[in-house]
N, C-alpha and C positions, 0 to 999 in steps of 0.2 A: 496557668490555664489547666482544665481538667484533662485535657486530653481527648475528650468525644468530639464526634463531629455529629451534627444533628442531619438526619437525614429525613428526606421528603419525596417521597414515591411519585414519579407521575407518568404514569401507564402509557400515555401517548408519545412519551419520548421514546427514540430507540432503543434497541433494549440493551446497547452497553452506550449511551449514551448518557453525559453527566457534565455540568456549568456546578460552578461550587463559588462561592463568594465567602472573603477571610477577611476579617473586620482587623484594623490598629490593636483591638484584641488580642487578636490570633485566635476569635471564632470563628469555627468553619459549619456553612450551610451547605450542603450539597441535593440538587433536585437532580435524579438519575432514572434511568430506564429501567424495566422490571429485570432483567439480570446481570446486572453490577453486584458484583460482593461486596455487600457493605460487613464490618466490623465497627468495632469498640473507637480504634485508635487507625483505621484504614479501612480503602477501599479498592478496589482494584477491579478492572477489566484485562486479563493478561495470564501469561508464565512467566518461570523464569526459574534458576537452576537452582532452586533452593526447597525450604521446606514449607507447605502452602501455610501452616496454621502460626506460625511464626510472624506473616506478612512483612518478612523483610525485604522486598523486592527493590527497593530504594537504595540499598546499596547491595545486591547482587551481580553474580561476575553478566551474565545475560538477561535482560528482558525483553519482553514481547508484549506489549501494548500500552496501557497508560493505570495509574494510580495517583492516590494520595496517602500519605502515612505522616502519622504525628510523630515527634519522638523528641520527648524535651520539652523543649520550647520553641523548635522547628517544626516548620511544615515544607515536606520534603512534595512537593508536584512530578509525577515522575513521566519520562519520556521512555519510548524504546531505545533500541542500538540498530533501529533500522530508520531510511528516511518515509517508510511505507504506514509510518503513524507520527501525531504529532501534539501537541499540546498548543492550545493557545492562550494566551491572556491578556490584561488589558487592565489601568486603571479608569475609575470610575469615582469622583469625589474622592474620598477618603479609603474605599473598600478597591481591592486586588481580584477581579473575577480569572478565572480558569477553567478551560473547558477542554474537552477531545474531538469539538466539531467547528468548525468553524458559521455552522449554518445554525446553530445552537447558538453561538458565541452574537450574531447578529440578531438573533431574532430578540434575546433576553436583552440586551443591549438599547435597540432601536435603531443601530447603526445599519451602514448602508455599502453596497460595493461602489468604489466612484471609476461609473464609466467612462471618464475620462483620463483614466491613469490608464498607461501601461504595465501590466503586471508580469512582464517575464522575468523582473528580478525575481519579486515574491515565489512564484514556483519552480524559480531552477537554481538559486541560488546555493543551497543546499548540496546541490552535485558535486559544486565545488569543495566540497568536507567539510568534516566536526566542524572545524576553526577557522572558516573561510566562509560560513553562510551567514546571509544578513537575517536578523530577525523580523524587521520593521515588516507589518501588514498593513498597505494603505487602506483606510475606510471612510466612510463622510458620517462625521458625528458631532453635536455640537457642543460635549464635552470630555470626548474622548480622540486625544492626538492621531492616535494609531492600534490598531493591535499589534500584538508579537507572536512569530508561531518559532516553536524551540523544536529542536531535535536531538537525539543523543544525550541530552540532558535530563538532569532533576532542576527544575525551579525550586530553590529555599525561599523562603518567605516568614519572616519572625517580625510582630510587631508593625508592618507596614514596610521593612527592608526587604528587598529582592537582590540576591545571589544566584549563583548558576555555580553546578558541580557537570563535571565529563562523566557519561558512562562508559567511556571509551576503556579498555584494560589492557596490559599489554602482556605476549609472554615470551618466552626465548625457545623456539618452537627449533629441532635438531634436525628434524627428521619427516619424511613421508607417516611412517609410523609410530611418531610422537603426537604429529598433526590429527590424525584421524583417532590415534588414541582419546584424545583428548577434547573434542570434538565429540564421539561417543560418547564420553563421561559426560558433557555437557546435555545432549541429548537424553540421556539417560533421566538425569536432573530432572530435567525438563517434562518428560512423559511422567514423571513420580508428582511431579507437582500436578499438572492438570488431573489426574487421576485419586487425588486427594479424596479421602473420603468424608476431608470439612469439608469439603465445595457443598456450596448448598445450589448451584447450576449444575448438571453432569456435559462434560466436555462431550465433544465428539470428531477423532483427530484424523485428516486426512490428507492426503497428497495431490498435488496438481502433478501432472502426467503428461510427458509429450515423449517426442521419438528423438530429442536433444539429451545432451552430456549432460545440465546441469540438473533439472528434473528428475531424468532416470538414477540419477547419480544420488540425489536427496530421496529415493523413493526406497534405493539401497539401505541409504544408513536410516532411515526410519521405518524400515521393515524390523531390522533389529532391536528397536524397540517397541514393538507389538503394534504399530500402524499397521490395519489392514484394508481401508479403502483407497479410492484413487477415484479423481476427473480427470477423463478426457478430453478429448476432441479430436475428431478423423479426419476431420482435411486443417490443411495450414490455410494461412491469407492468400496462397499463389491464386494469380489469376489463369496459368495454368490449368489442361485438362485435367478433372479428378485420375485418369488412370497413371497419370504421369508422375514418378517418386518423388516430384516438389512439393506436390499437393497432397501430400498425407503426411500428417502428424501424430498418426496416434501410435499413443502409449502403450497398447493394449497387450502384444508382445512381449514386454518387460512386465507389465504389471500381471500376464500368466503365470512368467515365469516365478515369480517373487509372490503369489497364490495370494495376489489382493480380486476384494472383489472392486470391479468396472463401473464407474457410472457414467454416462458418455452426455457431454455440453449438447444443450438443445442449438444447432445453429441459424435456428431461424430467429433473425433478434426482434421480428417484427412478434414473438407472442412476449416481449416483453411488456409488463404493466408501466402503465404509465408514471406513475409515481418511484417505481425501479428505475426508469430507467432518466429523471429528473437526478437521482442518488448518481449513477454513474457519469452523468453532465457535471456534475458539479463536484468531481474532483479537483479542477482545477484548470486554468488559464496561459496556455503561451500566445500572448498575441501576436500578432502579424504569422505565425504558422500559416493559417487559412484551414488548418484542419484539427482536430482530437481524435488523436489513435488512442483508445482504450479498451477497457476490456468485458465490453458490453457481451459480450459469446460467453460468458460464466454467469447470464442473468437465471437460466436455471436453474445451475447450484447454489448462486447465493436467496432465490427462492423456497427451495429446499429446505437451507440452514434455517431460514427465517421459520418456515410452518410447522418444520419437523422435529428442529433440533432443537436445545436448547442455547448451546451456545459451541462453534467449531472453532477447532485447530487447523490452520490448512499451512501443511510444510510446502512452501515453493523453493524453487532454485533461483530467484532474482540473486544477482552479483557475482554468479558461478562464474561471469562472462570476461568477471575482470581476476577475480582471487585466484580460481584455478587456470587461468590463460597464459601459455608459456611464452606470447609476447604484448604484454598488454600496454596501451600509450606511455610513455613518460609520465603523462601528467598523473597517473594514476600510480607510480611506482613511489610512493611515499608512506610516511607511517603516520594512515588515516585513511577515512574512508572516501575514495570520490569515485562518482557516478558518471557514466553516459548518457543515461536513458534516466526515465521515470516507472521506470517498468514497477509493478506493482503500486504503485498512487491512484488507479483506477479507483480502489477499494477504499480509499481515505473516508468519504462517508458513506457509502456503501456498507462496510462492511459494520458499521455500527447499527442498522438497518434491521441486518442480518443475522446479529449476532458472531460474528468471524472477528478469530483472533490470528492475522497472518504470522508465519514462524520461515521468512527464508532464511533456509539455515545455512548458506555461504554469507551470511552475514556475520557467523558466530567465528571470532576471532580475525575477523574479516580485516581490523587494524593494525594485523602482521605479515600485511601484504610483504614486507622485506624483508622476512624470516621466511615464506611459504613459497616465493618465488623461486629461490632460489633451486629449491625443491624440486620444483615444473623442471627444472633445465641440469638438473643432477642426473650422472652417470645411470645410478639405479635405477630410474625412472625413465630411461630409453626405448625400453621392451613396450611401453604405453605411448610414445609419441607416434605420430604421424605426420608432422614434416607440411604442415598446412597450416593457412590460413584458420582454420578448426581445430589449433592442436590445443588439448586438457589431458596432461595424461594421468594428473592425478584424480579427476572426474572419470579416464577411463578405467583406471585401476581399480577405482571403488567398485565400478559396475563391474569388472570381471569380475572382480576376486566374489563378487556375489553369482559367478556361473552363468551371465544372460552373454550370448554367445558373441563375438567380437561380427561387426558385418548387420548385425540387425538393428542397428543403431547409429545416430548420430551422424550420419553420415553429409549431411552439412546441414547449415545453420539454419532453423525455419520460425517460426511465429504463427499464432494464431490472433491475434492484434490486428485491427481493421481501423480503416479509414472513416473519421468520422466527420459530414458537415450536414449533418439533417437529422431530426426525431427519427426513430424507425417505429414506435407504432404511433398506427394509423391516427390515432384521436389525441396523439401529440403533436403529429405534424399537422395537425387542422387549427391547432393552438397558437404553435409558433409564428405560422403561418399569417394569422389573425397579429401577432404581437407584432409581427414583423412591418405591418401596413397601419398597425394604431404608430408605432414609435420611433419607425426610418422613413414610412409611407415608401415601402418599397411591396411591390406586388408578386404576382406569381409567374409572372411570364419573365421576370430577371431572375429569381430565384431558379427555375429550370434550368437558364441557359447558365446562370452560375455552376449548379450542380452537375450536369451533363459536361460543358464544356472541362471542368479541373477533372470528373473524372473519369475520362477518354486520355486526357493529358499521365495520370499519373498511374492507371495500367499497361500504358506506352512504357512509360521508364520503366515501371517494372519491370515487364517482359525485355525491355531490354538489359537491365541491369543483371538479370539471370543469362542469358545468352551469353554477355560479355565477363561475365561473374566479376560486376565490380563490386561485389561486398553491399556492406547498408550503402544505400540510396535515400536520400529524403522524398521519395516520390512524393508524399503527401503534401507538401507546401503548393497551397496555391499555384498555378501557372498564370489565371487570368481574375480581372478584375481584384487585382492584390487590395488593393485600398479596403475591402471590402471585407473585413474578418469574421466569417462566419462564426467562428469557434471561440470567438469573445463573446459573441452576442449570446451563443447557446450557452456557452459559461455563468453571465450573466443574466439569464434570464433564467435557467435553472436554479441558481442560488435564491432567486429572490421567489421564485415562487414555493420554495421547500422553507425561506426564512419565512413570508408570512403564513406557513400553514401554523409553523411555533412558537410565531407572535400569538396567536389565538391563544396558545397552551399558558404561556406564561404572563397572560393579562389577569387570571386570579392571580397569579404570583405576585406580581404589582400591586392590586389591589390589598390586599391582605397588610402587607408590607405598608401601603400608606394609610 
């Protein structure tokens, strides 16, 4: 093969948005959004600790988003090292299609979400680790079995064969001071690469920001490499009084001290647009939940990225909760990566929308969780404990040793993450509303006493979980009318309405083709 991949511009896709189709050949087609770097022999939406014009992120020690790269007579499809992006594909006759969206992946396709599956494997699978998540994505197609969505992984692909490589790397970490050593270096990488002066996108690299460990902690070591923005947001999810210290989250204290400039989350989610906030539904599905906690309160910075920017870096601290936690579950004390939470999957197609390339950097080396533990609980590392439920002390190290004053911080665990079972704007909820009486014939007077009745129930727990400090709480699962899964339907019916707006885009595509 020559090595090129032919590319095909089409403006209405997102803009790191890309479906690529590899022929028995090993021709590759790829139709992408207007800010994908394309190249010769690759293409990339992403970092990673290497050198940008080279495009070897395929076998790099870190990456951060999705690519393809030829090399040989392989086609390397490349996944991150985090489960906050993902890769998916699928045969189709003879041809291997591969995308970074899942709503890309259906709309080119013609495939369908089947409402009748239960899909909690498909999105929590993954938590379980590298080497414990199923791939299989159920869909209704009448010639296609299933999709696959990968993570951690490169897809190989030569000739019509599919392989899977780990991006997982391991190292023999000694020390407090090896760890963060090295860590730095990798950051380091990292900011040299987005700031390439082949980018033919100019990055724009910044911090998510709260008054927690892990956040303040990532906003430390990426001050050191010349980040100097930051989002926040001033109150947490308490249903607590704003004056009372459960109810504030913000960052803004650490981010003086560390001389970023502020830009504070709009929290009214009702001025999100409509089509935004379709993006943030359709991250994904736990059914029988009864609810979708996401992270619809960052609709106006990823509006932002979209209008302003050309393409962002946002460092979060997703995984601090498990890497630097001086007692973290069993099931998570092994050498790999597993989850609790889905925290940052909000963004899954959001952030292609947007333009955002997430970078949580407790992710970075994140698979020596049993070299770094030991760490938390070393002699040295005393002077930073605190003997709780909230102990990180190598989270608080990092932030001392950066001078943000012991006391102003962290002081227990908070969230900005809300409850979700309804549109919040206006002329979506008239939509849903409308789908809700065409496709269950369910009306407006049970949808009320739905919504009012689960959430009277699950500001009760709250407030009470906080009094009683029983730690996380699932307040958000349903309490009444469980049968009744709102958070499937909104799933589902967000997906499909973002697949046929891209069914339109890729009917020239088709046509052309036949």
């Amino acid at each position: 093969m020559s090595g090129d991949i032919e590319y095909r511009l089409e403006p209405d896709l997102p803009k790191l948005g890309w479906i690529a189709k590899v022929d028995p050949s090993n021709k590759v087609t790829v139709w992408h959004g207007p800010k994908v770097e394309c190249h010769e022999e690759w293409m990339v939406e992403g970092v990673w600790d290497g050198d940008f014009r080279s495009g070897n992120f395929h076998d790099s020690t870190v990456f951060f988003g999705t690519g393809i790269r030829i090399k040989e007579d392989k086609i390397y499809v490349c996944s991150s090292i985090t489960n906050q992006i993902r890769i998916i594909y699928c045969i189709m006759d003879t041809e291997i299609l591969v995308s970074n969206s899942l709503i890309l992946m259906l709309a080119f396709t013609g495939a369908e979400i089947d409402e009748k599956h239960d899909y909690e494997s498909e999105c929590t699978s993954v938590l379980r680790g590298t080497k414990s998540y199923d791939r299989r994505f159920r869909v209704k197609h009448r010639a296609i079995d299933c999709f696959y969505q990968v993570f951690y992984e490169n897809v190989i692909l030569s000739h019509g064969n599919i392989s899977f490589e780990t991006r997982i790397k391991y190292s023999d970490i000694t020390s407090y001071e090896d760890y963060i050593s090295r860590v730095g270096i990798i950051l380091k990488n990292v900011s040299d690469n987005y700031r390439s002066q082949a980018r033919r996108c100019r990055v724009f690299p910044f911090v998510m920001l709260s008054s927690g460990y892990d956040s303040t902690a990532v906003a430390c070591l990426t001050k050191n490499i010349g980040v100097e923005d930051c989002y926040t947001c001033r109150l947490s999810n308490s249903k607590l009084p704003r004056f009372m210290e459960r109810a504030n989250d913000d960052g803004t204290p650490a981010a003086l001290h560390l001389g970023m400039q502020v830009h504070y989350l709009d929290p009214n989610r009702k001025h999100v647009e409509e089509e935004d906030e379709l993006y943030f539904l359709a991250r994904g599905a736990r059914a029988g939940m009864g609810n979708l906690i996401n992270e619809l309160i960052m609709h106006s910075m990823t509006k932002e990225m979209e209008h302003q920017r050309e393409v962002g870096v946002v460092f979060r601290g997703d995984h601090g909760d498990v890497i630097w936690d001086v007692n973290p579950r069993q099931r998570e004390l092994v050498d790999d990566i597993v989850r609790m939470d889905e925290s940052g999957t909000s963004l899954i197609e959001m952030r292609l929308k947007s333009g955002i390339i997430p970078v949580p950097a407790p992710f970075i080396l994140a698979a020596n969780i049993l070299k770094v533990h030991p760490i938390s609980q070393s002699e040295d590392m005393k002077p930073w404990r605190t003997h709780d439920t909230y102990d990180r002390p190598i989270a608080r190290r990092i932030i001392e040793s950066s001078g943000i004053r012991r006391g102003t911080f962290a002081k227990r665990k908070k969230a900005v993450l809300k409850l979700y079972r309804f549109p919040e704007n206006p002329g979506l909820q008239k939509k849903f509303r409308s789908y809700l009486k065409r496709k269950y014939n369910i009306g407006g007077a049970f949808v009320t006493l739905y919504l009012t009745s689960n959430s009277i129930a699950s500001n009760v727990k709250h407030i009470i979980s906080y009094i009683f400090r029983y730690g996380f709480v699932n307040y958000g699962k349903a309490h009444f009318f469980k049968r009744f899964d709102m958070s499937f339907i909104l799933w589902v019916w967000a997906v499909e309405e973002l697949t046929m707006k891209y069914r339109k885009v890729f009917q020239g595509v088709h046509q052309d083709n036949n």
